[in-house]
C-alpha positions in Angstrom: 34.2 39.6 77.1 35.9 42.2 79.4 33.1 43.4 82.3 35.7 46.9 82.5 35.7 47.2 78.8 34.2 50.9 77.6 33.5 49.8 74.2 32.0 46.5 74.6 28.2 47.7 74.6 28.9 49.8 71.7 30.8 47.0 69.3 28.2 44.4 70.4 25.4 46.7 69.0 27.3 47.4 65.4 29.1 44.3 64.9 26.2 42.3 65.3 28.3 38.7 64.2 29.4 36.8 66.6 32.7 36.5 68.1 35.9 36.3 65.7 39.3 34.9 66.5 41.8 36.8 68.9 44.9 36.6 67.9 47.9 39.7 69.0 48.2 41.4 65.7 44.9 42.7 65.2 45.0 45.6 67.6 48.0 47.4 65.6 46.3 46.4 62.3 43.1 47.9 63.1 44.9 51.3 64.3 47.1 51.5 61.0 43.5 51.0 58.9 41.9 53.9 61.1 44.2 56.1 60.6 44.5 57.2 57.0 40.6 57.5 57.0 40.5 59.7 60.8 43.3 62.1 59.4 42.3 62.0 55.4 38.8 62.7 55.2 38.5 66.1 57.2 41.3 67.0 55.2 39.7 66.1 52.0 36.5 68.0 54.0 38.6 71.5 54.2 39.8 71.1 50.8 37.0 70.6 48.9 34.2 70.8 51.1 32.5 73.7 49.6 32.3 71.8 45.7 31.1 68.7 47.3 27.9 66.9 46.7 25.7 66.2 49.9 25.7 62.2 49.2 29.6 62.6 50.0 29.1 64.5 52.9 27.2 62.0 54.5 29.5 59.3 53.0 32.2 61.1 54.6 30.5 61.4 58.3 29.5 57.7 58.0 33.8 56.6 57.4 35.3 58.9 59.6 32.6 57.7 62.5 33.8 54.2 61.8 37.2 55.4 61.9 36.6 57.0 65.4 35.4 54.1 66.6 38.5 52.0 65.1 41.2 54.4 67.1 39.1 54.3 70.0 38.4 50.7 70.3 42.4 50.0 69.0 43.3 52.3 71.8 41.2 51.5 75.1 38.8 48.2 73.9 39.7 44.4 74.8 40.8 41.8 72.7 37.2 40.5 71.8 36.1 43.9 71.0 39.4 44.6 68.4 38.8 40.9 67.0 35.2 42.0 66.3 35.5 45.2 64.6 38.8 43.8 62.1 36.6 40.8 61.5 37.9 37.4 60.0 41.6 38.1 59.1 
């Protein structure tokens, strides 16, 4: 793993499997997943937020924090870090 890494601590603690495969197109693969969920669910938040159960609230703040953590580690992780988080593809 990458000792200059920002995100390596972080994936290591929530992706407790061990290391996957590397391989180049992961990095663009795990930014195209991200993004419908980082952009989607706040909208779907404004929309209907006020008729919305609690359950799907917290739902809701549980995908959009994974989704976070998708962009950023797509954006600024390392190669183990992005083979981690996408998994065995």
């Amino acid at each position: 793993m990458a000792a200059t890494c920002p995100c390596c601590s972080t994936v290591n603690t929530i992706c407790f499997w061990g290391p996957r495969r590397e391989v180049w197109w992961k990095r663009p693969a795990l930014l195209v997943c991200c993004l419908p969920f980082a952009g989607g669910i706040p909208a779907i938040l404004w929309l209907k937020g006020g008729s919305l159960q609690a359950g799907f609230w917290i739902v809701a703040g549980v995908l959009f924090a994974a989704a976070l953590l998708g962009l950023v580690v797509s954006a600024i992780g390392c190669n183990a870090c992005v083979a981690r988080i996408l998994g065995d593809l």
